[in-house]
N, C-alpha and C positions, 0 to 999 in steps of 0.2 A: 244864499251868499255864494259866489264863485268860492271854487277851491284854487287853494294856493298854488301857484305854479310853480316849482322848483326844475332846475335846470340839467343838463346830462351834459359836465364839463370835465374838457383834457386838457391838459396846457404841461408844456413841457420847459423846465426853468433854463436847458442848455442852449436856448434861440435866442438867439439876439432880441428879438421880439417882445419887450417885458409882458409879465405875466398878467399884470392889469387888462393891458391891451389885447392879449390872448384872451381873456374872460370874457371884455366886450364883445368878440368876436363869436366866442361859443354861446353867447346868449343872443347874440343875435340870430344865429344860425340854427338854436332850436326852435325862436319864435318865429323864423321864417317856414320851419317845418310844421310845428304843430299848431300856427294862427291860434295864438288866445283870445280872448277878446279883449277890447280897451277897457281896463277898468280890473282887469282879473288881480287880484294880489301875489305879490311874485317874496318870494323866500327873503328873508331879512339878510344883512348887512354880516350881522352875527354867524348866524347859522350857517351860511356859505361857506364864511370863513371856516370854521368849524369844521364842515365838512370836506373842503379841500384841505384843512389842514396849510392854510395860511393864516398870514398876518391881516387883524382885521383892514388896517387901514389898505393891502395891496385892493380887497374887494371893495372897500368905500371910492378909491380913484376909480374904478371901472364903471362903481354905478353913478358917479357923479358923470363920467362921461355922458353916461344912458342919458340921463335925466336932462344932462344940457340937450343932446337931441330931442328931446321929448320921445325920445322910446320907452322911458319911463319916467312916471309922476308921481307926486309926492297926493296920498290922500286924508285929508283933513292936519296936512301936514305935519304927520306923521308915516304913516305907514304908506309906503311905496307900491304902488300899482301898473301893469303894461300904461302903457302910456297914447295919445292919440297919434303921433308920428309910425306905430308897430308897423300898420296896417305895411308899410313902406316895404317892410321887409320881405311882408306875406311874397313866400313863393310865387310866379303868375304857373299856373299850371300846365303843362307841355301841351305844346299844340297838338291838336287830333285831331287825325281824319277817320270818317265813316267811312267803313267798307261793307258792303250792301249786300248778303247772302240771300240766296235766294229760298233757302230751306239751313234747317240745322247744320251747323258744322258736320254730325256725326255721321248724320246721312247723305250730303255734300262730298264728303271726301270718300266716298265710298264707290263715288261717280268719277270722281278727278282722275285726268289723263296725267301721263308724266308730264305732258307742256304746260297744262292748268297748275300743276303745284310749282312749277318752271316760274308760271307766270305770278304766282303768289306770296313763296318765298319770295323772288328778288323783289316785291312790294313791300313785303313786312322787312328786311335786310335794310332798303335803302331809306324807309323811311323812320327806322333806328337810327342808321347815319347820322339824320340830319335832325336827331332830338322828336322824332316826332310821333306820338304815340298811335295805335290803331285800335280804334273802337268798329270791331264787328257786329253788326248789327244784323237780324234776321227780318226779311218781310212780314208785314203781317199777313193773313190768308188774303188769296183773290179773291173771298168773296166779302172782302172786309168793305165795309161803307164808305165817304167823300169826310165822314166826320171821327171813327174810325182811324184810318190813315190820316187825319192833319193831326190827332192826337198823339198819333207814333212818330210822326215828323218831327214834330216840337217835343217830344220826349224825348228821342234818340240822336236826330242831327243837331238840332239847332248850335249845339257850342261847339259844333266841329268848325275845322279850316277848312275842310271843303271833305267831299261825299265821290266816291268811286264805287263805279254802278257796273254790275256783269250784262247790265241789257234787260229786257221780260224774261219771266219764265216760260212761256209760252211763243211761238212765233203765228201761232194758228186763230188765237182769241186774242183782244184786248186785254193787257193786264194794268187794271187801274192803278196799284200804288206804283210801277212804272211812270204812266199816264202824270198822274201827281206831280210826281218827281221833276218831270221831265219842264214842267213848265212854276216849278219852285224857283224863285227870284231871291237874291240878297247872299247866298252861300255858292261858294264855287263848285262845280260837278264835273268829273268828267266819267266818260265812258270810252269802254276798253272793248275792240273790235266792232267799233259800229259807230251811227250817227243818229239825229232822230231831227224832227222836222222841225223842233221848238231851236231858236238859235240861243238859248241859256245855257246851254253843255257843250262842253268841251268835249274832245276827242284824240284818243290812240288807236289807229287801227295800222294792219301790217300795207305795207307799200310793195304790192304783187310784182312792180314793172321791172325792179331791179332782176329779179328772178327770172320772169317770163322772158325777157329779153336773152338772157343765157340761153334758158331751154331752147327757145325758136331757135340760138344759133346754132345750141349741138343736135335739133332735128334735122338743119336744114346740111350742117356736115356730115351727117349720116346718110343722106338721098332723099328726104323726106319732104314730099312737095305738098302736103294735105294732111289737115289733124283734125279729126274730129272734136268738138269740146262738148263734153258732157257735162249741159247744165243743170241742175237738179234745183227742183221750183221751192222757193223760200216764198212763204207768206208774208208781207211786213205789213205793219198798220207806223204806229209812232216811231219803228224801230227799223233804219237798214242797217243789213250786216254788213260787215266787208267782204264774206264770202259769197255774197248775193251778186256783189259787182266785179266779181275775178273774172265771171265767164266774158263780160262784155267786156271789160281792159284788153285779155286774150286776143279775143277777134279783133279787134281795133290794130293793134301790134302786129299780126297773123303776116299780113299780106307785105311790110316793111321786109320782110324776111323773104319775100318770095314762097310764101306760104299759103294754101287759100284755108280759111278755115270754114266748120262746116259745125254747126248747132244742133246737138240731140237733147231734146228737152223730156226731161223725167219728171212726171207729174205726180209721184207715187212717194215721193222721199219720206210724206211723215204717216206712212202704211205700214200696215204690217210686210214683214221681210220676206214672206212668201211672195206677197202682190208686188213688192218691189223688182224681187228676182223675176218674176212672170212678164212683168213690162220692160225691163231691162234686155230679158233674155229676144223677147221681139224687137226690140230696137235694133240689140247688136245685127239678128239676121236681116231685119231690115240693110242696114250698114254695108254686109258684107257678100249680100247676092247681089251687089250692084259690080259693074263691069269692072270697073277701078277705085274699089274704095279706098278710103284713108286708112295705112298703116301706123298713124298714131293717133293715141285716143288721150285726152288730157281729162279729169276730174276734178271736181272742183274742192276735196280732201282725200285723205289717203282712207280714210273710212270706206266711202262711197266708192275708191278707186279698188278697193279691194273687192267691194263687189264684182268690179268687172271684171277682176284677173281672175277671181272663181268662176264667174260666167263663162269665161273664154276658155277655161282649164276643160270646162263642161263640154264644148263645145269642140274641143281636140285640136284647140289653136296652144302653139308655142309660145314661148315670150320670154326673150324680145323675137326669137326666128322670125316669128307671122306678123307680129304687133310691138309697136312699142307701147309702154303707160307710163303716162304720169298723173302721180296726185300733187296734193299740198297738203304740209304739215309736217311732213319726213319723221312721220312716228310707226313705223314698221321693220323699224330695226335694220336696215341698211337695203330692205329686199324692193320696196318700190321708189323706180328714181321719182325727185320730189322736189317742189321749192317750197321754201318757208324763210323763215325769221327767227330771229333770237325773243323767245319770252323772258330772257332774263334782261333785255331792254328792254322791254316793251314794260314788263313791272317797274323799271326804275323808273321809265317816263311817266309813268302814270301819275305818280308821288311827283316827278320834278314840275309838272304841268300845274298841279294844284300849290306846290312852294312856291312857284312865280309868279302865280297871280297873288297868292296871301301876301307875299313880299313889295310886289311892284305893279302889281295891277288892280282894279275893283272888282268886288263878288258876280260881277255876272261878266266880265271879261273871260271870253272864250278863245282858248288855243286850239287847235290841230294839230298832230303830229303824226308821223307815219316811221313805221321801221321797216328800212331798208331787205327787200327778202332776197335771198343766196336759191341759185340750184344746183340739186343732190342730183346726177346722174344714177347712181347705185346700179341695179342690176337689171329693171328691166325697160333699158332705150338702148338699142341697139340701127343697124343699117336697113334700111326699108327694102322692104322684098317686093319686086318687082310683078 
């Protein structure tokens, strides 16, 4: 037999509000929290009274209320039961969105830059805002099976409002529960810095031109009639990054400015950092035994851009004297000029991309959206030396 349901009630007699009416309201308000089932038996008539220390009949007006709604029923009419109308009340439970970890939180964040928690915080922040809860979720291994990963799908997404994806773990292999993901129909998805070939996912990636457009102006106010862009090779299969298409934006833009741009391609990016600096360091001489080379060199992060200001350091070039650099990302503390973007938009749209479609559009209605990027001059673009 259910056990008895008894109620967790306040009611304050100086409100206007009669206190009958207060009680309805606190019993509604627990059965909305704790979902009993229909049929469970709820506390007598008597004993309420009793225990708020009221007059029976104020508690009999409250549950006569009940019962006309059929929130509560009379059983074998006598004894009073939740009733079939409860369910009404049942809380609907906050919307959630999946966020898609690609490993453990603990080991995750151990990797996280300050713009990756930039970009996470204002995920978790704005999608508090808007009532909306976040279920993190880990992959399962890459070398989980097709039966595997649909079992973790329907475990973990399904009662979400839609799923926010960091991309593969890998850029070098196929990574199947990716793969899966990417072409899951009926839930909305979007993905954060990149795009993939299946047209079910939405997308946030940063929008290079507002930036580059700057840079080229203050290269070209400086003397700067040539910039090398240093592309560094990304592998994609299902997955493009946005960093993958900076370097071709760049050149596209270059020549508007009165700029010619010039392509050094690094084929070493996911090498060890010895091999990288070895092929790096040949390119720059390549670069710079030529008669008039380019005195700026752009990067396609400030990561990778820092390589080269070490390379160059090596090599007994100044900077900005000799060269200018620029990366992207402007996370080097003020020392390399840079363009980027706000992660604290870029998280907020990630969540508003997925509320608009739960809201006003169907589960595989796909949006786009780009954040606007800014450039950081910082310290080292200077006037090109002749």
């Amino acid at each position: 037999m259910n056990k008895t349901f008894s109620w967790q009630i306040k009611f304050d007699p100086s409100l206007p509000t009669p206190v009958w009416s207060q009680i309805v309201s606190e019993i509604s308000r627990n059965i909305s929290r704790f979902r009993p089932d229909p049929g469970t038996p709820v506390i007598s008539e008597r004993q309420l009274a009793e225990t708020l220390k009221l007059h029976r009949n104020t508690v009999r007006q409250a549950y006569a209320e009940l019962l006309e709604k059929q929130i509560f029923a009379y059983r074998n009419c006598r004894s009073i039961v939740i009733g079939p109308e409860a369910k009404q009340l049942f809380r609907k439970p906050f919307p959630m969105i999946s966020l898609i970890m690609h490993q453990k939180a603990t080991e995750l964040f151990k990797e996280f830059t300050k713009q990756s928690f930039e970009i996470f915080g204002s995920l978790l922040d704005h999608a508090s805002l808007l009532g909306i809860s976040t279920n993190i979720v880990v992959q399962p291994p890459i070398n989980a099976s097709k039966e595997e990963i649909n079992f973790w799908i329907e475990k973990n997404l399904m009662r979400s409002i839609g799923i926010i994806n960091f991309g593969p773990r890998t850029y070098r292999n196929i990574d199947p529960v990716f793969e899966e993901l990417s072409h899951l129909s009926g839930i909305p998805q979007v993905l954060v810095q990149g795009n993939t070939k299946d047209n079910l996912v939405s997308s946030v990636v940063d929008d290079c031109i507002p930036g580059f457009r700057k840079m080229l102006s203050a290269l070209r106010d400086h003397g700067h009639r040539k910039l090398a862009i240093c592309d560094w090779k990304f592998a994609s299969h299902m997955f493009y990054s946005s960093a993958a298409k900076r370097g071709s934006v760049l050149y596209a833009l270059a020549p508007e400015y009165g700029i010619t741009p010039e392509v050094i391609s690094i084929e070493s990016f996911h090498c060890e950092k010895d091999q990288l600096s070895r092929e790096l360091s040949c390119k720059l001489d390549m670069l710079f035994s030529r008669h008039s080379p380019p005195r700026a060199i752009w990067s396609q992060n400030d990561y990778t851009g820092m390589f080269i200001y070490d390379c160059l350091k090596r090599k007994g070039f100044s900077i900005p004297e000799d060269v200018s650099l620029i990366g992207y990302d402007n996370d080097t503390d003020g020392l390399l000029a840079s363009v980027s973007y706000s992660r604290t938009d870029l998280g907020k749209e990630l969540v508003e991309v997925i509320w608009n479609i739960y809201n006003n559009g169907k589960p595989n209605t796909v949006i786009h959206r780009g954040i606007p990027a800014e450039f950081y001059p910082n310290k080292t673009i200077g006037e090109c030396k002749k």
